[in-house]
C-alpha positions in Angstrom: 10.5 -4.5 42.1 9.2 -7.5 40.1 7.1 -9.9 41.5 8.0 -13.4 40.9 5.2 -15.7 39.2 5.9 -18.4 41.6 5.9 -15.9 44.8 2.6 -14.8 44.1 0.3 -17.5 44.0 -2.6 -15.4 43.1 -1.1 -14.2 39.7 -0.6 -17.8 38.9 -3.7 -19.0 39.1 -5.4 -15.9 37.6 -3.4 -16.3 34.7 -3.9 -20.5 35.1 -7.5 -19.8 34.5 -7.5 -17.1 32.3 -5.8 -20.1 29.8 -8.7 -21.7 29.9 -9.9 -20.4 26.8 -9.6 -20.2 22.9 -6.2 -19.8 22.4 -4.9 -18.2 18.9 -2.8 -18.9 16.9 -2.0 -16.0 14.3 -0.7 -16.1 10.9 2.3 -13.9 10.0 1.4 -12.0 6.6 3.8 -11.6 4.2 4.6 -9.0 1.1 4.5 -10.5 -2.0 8.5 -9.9 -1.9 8.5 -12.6 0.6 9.4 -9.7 4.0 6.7 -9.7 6.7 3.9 -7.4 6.6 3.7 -5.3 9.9 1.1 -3.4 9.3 -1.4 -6.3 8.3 -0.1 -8.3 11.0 -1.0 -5.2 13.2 -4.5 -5.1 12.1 -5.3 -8.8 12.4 -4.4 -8.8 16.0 -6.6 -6.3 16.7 -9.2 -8.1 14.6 -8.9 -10.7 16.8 -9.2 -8.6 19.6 -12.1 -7.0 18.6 -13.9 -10.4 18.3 -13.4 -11.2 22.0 -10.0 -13.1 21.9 -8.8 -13.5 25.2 -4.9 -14.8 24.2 -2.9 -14.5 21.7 0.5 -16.9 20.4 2.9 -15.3 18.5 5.2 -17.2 16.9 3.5 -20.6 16.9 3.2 -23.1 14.1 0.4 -21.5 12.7 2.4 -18.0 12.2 5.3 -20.1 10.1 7.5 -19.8 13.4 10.3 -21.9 11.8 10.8 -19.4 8.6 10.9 -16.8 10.7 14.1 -15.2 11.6 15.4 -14.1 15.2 14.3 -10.4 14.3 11.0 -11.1 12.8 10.2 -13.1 15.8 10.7 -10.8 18.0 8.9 -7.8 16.1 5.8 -10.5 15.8 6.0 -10.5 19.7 6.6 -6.7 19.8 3.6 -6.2 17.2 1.3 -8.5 18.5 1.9 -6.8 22.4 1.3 -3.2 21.2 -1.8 -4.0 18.8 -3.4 -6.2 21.6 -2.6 -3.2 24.0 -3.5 -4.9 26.8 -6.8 -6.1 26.0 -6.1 -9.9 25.9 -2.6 -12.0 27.6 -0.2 -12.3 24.6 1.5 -16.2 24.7 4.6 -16.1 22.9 6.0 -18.7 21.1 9.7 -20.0 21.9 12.0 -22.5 20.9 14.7 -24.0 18.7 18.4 -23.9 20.2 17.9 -23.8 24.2 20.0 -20.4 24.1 18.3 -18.9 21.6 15.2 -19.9 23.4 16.2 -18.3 26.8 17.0 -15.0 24.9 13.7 -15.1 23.6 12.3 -16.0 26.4 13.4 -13.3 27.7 12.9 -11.0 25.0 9.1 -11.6 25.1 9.2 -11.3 28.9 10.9 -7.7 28.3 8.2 -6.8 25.7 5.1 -7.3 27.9 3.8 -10.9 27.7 2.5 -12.4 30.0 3.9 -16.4 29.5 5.4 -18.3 26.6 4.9 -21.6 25.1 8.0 -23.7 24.5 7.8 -25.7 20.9 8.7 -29.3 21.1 12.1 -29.4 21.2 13.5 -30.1 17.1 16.0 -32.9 18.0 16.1 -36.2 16.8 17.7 -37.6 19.8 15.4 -37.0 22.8 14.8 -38.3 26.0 12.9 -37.9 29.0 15.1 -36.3 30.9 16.8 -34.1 28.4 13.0 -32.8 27.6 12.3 -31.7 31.7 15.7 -29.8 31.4 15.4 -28.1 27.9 11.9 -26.8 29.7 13.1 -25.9 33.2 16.4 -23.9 31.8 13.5 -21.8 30.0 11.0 -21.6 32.9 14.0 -20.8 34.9 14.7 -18.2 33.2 11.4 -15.9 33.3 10.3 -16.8 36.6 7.5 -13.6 35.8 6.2 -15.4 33.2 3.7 -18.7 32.9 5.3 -21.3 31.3 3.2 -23.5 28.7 5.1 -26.8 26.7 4.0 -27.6 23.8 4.0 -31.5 23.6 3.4 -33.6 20.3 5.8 -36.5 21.5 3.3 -39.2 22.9 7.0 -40.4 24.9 6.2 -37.5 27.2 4.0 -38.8 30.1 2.2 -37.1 33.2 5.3 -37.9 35.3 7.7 -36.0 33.3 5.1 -33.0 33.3 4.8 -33.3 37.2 8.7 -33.3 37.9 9.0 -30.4 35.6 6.3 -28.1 37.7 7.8 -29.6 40.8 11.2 -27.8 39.9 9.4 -24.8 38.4 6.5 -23.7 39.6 5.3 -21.1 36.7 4.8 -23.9 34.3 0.8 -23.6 34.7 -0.7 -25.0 31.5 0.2 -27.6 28.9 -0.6 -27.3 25.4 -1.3 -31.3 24.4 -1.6 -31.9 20.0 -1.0 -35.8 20.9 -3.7 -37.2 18.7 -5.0 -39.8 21.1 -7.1 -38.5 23.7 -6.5 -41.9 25.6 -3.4 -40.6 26.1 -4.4 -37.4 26.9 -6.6 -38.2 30.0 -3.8 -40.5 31.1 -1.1 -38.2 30.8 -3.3 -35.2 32.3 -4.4 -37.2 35.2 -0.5 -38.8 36.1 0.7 -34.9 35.8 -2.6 -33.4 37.7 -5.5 -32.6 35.8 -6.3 -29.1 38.4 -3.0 -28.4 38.7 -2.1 -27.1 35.2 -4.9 -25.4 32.5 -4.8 -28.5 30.0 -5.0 -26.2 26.3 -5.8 -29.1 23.7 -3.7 -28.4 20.8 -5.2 -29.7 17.6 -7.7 -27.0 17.1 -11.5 -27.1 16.5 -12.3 -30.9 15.7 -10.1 -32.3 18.6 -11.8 -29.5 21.0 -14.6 -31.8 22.1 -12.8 -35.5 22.5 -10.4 -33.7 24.4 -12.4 -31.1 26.7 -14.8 -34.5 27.7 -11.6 -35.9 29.3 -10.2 -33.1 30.9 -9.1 -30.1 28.1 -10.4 -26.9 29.3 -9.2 -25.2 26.4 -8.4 -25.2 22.4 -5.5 -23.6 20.0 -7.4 -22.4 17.2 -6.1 -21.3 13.7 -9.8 -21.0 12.2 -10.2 -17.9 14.5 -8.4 -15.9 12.3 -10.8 -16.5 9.7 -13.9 -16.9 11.6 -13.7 -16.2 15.3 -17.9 -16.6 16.0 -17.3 -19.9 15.3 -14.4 -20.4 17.6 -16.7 -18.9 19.9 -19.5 -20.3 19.4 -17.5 -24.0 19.8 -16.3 -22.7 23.3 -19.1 -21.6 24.5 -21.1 -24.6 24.1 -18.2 -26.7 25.4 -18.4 -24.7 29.0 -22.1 -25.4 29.0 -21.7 -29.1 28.4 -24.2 -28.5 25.4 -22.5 -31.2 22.8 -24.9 -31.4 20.5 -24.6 -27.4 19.5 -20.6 -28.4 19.9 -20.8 -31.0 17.8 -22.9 -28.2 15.0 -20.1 -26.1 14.9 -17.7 -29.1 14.6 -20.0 -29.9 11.1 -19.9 -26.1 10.4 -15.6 -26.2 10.2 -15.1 -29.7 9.3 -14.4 -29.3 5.6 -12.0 -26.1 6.3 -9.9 -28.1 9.7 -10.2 -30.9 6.8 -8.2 -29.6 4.2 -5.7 -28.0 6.8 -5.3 -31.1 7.8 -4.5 -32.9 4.4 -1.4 -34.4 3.3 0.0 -34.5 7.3 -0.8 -31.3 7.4 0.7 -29.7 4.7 -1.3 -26.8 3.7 -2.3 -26.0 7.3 -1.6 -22.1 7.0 -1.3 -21.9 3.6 -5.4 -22.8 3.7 -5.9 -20.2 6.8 -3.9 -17.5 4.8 -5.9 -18.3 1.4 -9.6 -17.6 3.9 -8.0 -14.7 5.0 -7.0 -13.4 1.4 -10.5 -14.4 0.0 -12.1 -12.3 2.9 -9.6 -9.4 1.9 -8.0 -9.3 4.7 -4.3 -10.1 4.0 -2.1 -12.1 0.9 -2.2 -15.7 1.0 2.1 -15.7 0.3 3.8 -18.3 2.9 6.9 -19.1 2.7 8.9 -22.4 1.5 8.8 -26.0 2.8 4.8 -24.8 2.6 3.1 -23.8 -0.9 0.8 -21.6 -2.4 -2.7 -23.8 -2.8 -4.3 -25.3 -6.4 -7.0 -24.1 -7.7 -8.9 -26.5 -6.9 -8.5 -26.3 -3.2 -8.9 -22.0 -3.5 -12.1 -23.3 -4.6 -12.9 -25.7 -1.7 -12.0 -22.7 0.3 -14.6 -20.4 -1.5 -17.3 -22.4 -1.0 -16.4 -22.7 2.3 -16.4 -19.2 3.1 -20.2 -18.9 1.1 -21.4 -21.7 3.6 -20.2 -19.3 6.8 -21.7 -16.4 5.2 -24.8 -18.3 4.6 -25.3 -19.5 8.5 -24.4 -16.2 9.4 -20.6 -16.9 11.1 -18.7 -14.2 9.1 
């Protein structure tokens, strides 16, 4: 018989604290005919497992999640589950159309994960309300699983967050890419800052803003590329050492900097680039984002010769 998340309290907060950690996000390599690449994507899952990743998020923003289609999301989560075999908790991404977001759900639930994290919802009429409902119709649906939103809309407060873990109990952690950590420690605080894993969601630079007010985690992208340092930045955030934090901050400024560029426009597109200078898959993503100038390939290179010159790769 399955055991309910939210009839074993033990399982929830084992998982609640094993969120507490660098979460990746992984890219979703593609064949220079444009189709998905399983066997790459295969191998960098394990390559992130073999550099002491401890969860994984298929499917997120990172891994193009809105060019994929239904089918190549659920292979990503079927991929990602088999190469991790059980050697970290694999978060899948879900989202879109509430149905299709169940069915995934529930898909990813059937495949081995152990939680998902709902994207924003995409709608350009939201409201409070309608947000605790699009979330509870999917917690509600995977009761086995932790539950983890995603929230980039600064209109969604601590109370919203609270009434939504008061009518389902397996939502656990919240993924927060608000940029204002004001509004962070406010919104973590009105929702309960022990009662959920609080995963901040703007990678490497916002890690330590947002872990001195409350974040006991980070999403990361860089990992992909160059998980020591990923490491390195969490490790000397749980020892409260912010000056060796605040090193590796300078050590992946320039690379979070030109993900970052243009409101984000070449976010993967610079993450896939690292990974094809390194050798380790193509840099192809697929349309609204674009294959980088050569001027920014170049950025990237001398990036990579700074890691490999203070020993990170």
């Amino acid at each position: 018989m399955t055991v309910k998340a939210y009839e074993s309290p033990a399982l929830l907060d084992g998982l609640r604290a094993r969120l507490a950690t660098v979460v990746a996000v992984p890219v979703t390599p593609f064949r220079p005919d444009g189709g998905v690449d399983w066997d790459t994507h295969a191998a960098l899952i394990r390559h992130l497992m073999d550099n002491g990743v401890e969860v994984v998020t298929p499917n997120g923003n990172t891994g193009e999640f809105y060019t994929l289609d239904a089918a190549e999301t659920r292979r990503a989560v079927e991929s990602t589950v088999a190469a991790a075999a059980g050697r970290a908790d694999v978060m899948a991404g879900v989202g879109l159309d509430l149905a299709g977001a169940v069915a995934a759900a529930r898909h990813a639930r059937d495949a081995g994960v152990s939680s998902v994290m709902v994207h924003q919802p995409v709608h350009p009429y939201r409201s409070a309300e309608g947000w605790v409902a699009y979330h509870r119709a999917i917690a509600d649906a995977v009761p086995e699983l932790g539950v983890v939103p995603y929230i980039r809309d600064p209109r969604v407060g601590g109370a919203q967050v609270r009434m939504l873990a008061d009518q389902s109990p397996n939502v656990i952690a919240v993924k927060y890419a608000v940029p204002d950590p004001v509004r962070f420690a406010s919104v973590a605080r009105d929702a309960g800052l022990h009662r959920f894993t609080w995963i901040a969601g703007l990678a490497e630079l916002s890690a330590p803003g947002y872990w001195a007010v409350g974040a006991t985690g980070f999403t990361s992208g860089l990992v992909n590329v160059a998980p020591r340092l990923s490491g390195a930045l969490l490790r000397a955030l749980r020892e409260g050492d912010f000056d060796q934090a605040m090193a590796v901050w300078e050590a992946v400024r320039v690379f979070e900097e030109l993900r970052a560029a243009d409101a984000s426009a070449d976010n993967v597109s610079v993450v896939k680039e690292t990974l094809a200078q390194l050798g380790m898959c193509g840099p192809e993503v697929r349309p609204p984002s674009r294959a980088l100038p050569e001027a920014v390939r170049r950025r990237i290179a001398e990036v990579i010769a700074a890691w490999r010159a203070g020993g990170w790769l």
